[in-house]
VMD Tcl script that draws the C-alpha trace (Angstrom):
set ca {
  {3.64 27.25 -0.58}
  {0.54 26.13 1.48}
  {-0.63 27.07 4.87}
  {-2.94 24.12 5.11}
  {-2.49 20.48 3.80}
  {-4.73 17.91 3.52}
  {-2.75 14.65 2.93}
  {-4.18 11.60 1.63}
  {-3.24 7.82 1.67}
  {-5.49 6.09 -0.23}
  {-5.00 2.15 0.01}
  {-6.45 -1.03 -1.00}
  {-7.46 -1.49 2.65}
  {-8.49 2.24 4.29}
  {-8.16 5.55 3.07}
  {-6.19 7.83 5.93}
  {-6.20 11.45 5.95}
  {-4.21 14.33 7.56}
  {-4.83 17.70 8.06}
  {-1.59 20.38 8.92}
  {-0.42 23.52 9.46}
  {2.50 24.78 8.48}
  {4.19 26.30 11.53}
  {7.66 28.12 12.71}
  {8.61 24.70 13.73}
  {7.43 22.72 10.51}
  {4.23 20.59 9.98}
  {1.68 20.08 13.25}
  {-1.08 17.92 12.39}
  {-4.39 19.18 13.51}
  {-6.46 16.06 12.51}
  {-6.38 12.65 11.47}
  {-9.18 10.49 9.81}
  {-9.46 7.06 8.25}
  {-12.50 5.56 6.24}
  {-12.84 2.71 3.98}
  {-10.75 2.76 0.48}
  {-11.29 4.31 -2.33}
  {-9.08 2.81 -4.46}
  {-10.75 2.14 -8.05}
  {-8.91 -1.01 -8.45}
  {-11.10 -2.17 -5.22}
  {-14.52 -0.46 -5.39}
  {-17.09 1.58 -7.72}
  {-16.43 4.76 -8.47}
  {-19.56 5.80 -6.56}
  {-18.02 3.94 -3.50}
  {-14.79 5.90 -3.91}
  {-16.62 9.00 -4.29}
  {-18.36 9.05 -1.18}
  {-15.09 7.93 0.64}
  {-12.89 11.19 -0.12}
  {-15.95 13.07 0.96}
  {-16.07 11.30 4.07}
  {-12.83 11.76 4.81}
  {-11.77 15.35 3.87}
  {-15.06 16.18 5.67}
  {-13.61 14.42 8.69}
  {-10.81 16.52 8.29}
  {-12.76 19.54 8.50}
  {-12.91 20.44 4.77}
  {-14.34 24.51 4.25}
  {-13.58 25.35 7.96}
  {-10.49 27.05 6.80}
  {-10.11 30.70 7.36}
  {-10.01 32.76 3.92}
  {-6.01 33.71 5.05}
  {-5.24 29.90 4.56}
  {-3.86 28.80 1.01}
  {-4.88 25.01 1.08}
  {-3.84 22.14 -1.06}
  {-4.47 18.65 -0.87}
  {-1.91 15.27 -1.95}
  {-3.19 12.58 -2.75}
  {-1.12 9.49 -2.90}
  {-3.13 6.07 -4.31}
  {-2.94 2.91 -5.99}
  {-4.10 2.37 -9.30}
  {-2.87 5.83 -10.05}
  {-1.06 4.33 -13.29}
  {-1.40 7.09 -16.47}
  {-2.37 10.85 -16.54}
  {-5.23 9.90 -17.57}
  {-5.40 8.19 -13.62}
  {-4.27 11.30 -11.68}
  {-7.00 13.37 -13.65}
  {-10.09 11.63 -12.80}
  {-8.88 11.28 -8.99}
  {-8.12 14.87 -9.13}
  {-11.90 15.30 -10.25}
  {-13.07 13.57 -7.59}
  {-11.15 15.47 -5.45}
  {-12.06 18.59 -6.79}
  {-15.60 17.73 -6.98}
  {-15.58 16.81 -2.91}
  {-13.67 19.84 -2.22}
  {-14.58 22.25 -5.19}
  {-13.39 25.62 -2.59}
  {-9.83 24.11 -3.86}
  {-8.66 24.65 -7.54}
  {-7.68 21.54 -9.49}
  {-4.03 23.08 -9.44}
  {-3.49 22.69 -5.74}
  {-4.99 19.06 -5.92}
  {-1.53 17.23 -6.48}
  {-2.13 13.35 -7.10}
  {0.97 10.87 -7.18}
  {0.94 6.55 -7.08}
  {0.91 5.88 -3.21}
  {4.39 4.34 -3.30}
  {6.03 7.45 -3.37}
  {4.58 8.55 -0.24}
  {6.75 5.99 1.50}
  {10.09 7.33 0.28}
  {8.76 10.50 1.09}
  {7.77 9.53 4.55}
  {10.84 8.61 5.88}
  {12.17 12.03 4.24}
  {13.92 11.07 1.15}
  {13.74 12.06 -2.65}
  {16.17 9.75 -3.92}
  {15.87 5.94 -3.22}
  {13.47 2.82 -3.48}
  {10.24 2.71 -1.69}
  {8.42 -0.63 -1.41}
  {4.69 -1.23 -0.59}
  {4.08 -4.56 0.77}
  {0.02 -4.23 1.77}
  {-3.08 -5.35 0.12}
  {-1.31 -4.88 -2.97}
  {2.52 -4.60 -3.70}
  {4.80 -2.24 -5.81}
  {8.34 -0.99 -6.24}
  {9.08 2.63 -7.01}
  {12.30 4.72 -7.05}
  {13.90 7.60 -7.97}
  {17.70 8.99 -8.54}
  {19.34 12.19 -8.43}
  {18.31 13.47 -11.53}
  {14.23 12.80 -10.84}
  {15.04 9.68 -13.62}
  {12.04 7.48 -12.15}
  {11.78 3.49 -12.44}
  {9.03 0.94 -11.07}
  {8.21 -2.81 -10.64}
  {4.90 -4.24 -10.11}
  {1.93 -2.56 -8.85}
  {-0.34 -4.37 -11.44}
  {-3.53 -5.06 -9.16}
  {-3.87 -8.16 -7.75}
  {-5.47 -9.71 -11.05}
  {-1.80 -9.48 -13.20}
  {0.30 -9.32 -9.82}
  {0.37 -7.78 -6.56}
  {3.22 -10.56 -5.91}
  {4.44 -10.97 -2.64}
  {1.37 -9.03 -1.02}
  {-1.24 -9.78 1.43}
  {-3.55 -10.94 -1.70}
  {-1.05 -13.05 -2.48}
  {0.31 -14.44 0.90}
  {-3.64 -15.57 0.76}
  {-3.93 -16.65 -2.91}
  {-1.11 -19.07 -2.37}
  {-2.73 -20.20 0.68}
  {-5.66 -21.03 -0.90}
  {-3.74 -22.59 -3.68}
  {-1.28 -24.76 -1.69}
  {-4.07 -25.87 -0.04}
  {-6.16 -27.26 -3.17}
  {-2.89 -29.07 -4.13}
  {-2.37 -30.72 -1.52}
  {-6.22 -32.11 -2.01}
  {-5.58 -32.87 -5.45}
  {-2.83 -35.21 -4.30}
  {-4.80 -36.73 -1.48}
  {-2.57 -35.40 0.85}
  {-3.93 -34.73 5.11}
  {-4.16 -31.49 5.68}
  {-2.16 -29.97 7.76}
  {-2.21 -27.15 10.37}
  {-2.13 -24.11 7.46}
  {-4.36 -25.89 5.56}
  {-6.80 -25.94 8.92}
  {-6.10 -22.77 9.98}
  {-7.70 -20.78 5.64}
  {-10.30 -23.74 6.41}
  {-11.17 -22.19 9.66}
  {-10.71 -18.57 9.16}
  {-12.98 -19.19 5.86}
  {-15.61 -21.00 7.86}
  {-15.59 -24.03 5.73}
  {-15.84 -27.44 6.12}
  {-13.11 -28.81 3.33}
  {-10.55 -28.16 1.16}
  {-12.94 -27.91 -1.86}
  {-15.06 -25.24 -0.41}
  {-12.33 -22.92 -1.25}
  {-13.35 -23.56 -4.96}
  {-16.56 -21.95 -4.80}
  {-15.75 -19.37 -1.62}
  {-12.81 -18.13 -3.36}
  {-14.54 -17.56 -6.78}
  {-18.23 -16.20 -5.41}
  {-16.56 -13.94 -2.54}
  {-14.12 -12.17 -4.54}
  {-13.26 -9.46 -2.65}
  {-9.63 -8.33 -2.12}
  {-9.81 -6.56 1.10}
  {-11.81 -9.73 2.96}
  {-9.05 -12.16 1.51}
  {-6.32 -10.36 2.06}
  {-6.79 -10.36 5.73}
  {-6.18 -14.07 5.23}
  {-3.03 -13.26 5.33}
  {-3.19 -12.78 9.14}
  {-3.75 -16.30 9.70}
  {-1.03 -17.92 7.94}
  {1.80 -15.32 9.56}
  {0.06 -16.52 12.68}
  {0.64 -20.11 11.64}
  {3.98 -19.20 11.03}
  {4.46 -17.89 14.41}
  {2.89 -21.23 15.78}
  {5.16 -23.45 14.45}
  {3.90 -23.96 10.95}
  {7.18 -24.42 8.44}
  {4.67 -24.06 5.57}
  {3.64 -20.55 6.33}
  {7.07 -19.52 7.42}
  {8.19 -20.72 3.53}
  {5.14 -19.06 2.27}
  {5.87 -15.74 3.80}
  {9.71 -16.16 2.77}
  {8.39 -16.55 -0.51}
  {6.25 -13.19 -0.33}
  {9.54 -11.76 0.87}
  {11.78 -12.67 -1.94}
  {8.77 -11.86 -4.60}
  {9.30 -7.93 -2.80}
  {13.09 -8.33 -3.19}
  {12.96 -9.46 -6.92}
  {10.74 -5.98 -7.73}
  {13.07 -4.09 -5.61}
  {15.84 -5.30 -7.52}
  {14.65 -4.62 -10.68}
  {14.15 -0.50 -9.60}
  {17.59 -0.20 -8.35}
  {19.38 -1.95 -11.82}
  {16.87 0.34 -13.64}
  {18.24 3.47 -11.65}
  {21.79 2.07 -11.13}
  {20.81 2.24 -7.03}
  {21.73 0.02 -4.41}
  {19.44 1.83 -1.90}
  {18.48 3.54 0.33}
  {15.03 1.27 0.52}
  {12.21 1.99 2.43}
  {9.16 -0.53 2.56}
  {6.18 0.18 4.10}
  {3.02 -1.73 4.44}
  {0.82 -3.70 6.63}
  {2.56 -6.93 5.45}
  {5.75 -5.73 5.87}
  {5.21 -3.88 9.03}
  {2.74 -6.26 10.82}
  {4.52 -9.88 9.52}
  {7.76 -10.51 11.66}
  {8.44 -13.02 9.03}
  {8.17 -10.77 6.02}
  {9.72 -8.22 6.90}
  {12.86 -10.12 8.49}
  {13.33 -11.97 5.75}
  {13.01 -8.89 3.49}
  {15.99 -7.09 5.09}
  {18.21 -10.00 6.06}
  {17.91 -11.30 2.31}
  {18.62 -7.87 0.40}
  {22.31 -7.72 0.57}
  {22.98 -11.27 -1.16}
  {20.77 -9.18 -4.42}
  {23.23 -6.08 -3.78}
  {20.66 -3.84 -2.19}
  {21.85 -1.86 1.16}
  {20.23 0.87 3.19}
  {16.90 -1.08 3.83}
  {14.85 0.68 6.06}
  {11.36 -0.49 7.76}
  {8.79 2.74 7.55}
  {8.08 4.04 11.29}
  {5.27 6.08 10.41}
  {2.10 6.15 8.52}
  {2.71 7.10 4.89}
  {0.39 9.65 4.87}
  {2.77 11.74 6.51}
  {4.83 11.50 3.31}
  {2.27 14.20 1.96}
  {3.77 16.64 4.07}
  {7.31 16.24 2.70}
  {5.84 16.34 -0.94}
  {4.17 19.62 0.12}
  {7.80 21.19 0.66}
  {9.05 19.67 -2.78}
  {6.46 20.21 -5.25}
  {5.49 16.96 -6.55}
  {4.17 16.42 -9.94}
  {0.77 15.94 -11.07}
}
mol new
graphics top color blue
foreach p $ca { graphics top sphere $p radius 0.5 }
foreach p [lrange $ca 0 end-1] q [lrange $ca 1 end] { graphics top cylinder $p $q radius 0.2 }
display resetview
């Protein structure tokens, strides 16, 4: 087993990294990073190149001693096929080349949660830039939901808590309705004048991360009084409970769940609505992650994980 760990969370938002040591006691973290993603769903290759060099040099990359046996685990998005875990694996490898491609363990980011929170067998849910269901049973039989990118899917995610937005908001134009505090709230945020701005905005800014944080305003319309972002959010919440559903009758589960996310963790609504909701679709054990899912790279480096 390794000495030294370098843990990776690789989002639509940030990339964060660990470093550990493996001690009498278990894991102690010796350093913690966080740079901009480099998830290929959201940027260039180059871009996501130069991102897990940043950050593994943050971490102090090639300052361990030659007694150290080092791996690194990499949990992302957009890690879909073999074909996936091999070319993030390269560009692993190619930031770090002092660790051999066998020690470089790559897995989809969803599994980190379910890891994080110490388990091997359950449903972990990402509710964040983009969304996904994942889950796995006693005998390692795996199942997922979702996790498409946020031009198939990404339902119930902070893409498409904004999306939505945008859309209900265009609607209500069409019909020559007022608008109303939501709609007022993506006008302002957007720094536009009307409702038809969000035509052009929407299709020459197209970048995920920047819309996403839309999301932001309309939980904070929600938690001014607004029932149209409260039934938005409920919405994204019951989109999360549909995929989560469909893992556990694929696995013949009813839990434990764990969702993590900074939907889920940072909207009240969300992620009340997400837990208070689950037992009517036969789902128990639903658990709110505590900590960053990049500590779920520790647990994986006690259990061998795949890849």
């Amino acid at each position: 087993m390794p000495t030294t760990v370098f843990g990776l969370d690789i989002g639509g938002t940030s990339t964060q990294g660990i470093r550990a040591q493996r001690s009498q006691d278990g894991w102690r973290v010796l350093r913690e990073a966080k740079v901009g993603s480099a998830n290929l769903q959201n940027v260039s290759t180059e871009q996501a190149r130069g991102e897990i060099r940043a950050v593994l040099a943050e971490l102090g990359m090639g300052t361990t001693g030659p007694q150290d046996s080092v791996s690194v685990i990499a949990g992302s998005g957009g890690v879909d096929t073999l074909a996936d875990q091999d070319r993030l694996r390269e560009m692993i490898h190619s930031a770090a080349p002092e660790v051999s491609t066998d020690l470089i363990h790559v897995v989809h980011d969803s599994r980190l949660i379910l890891a994080a929170h110490g388990l091997d067998v359950g449903v972990s849910v990402i509710a964040g830039t983009g969304s996904v269901a994942w889950g796995s049973d006693a005998t390692g039989r795996e199942a997922r939901a979702g996790g498409w990118g946020h031009l198939l899917g990404d339902e119930g995610s902070s893409w498409w808590v904004a999306r939505e937005a945008v859309r209900r908001a265009l609607e209500r134009a069409d019909r020559q309705e007022e608008a109303d505090e939501l709609d007022l709230a993506v006008l302002q945020a957007r720094g536009l004048e009307t409702r038809a701005d969000l035509i052009a905005d929407f299709h020459t800014h197209p970048d995920r991360t920047g819309w996403s944080e839309l999301a932001t305003v309309v939980d904070r319309s929600a938690g001014q009084g607004s029932q149209a972002a409260v039934e938005l959010l409920t919405a994204a919440a019951d989109q999360l409970l549909t995929m989560t559903q469909r893992v556990c009758q694929s696995l013949d589960l009813t839990g434990p769940v764990v969702a993590g996310g900074g939907l889920i963790q940072h909207s009240g609504t969300v992620r009340d609505r997400f837990v208070t909701r689950a037992g009517a679709r036969g789902i128990e054990g639903v658990h709110v992650l505590d900590v960053a899912p990049v500590m779920g790279t520790l647990h994986l480096a006690d259990h061998a994980p795949n890849g």
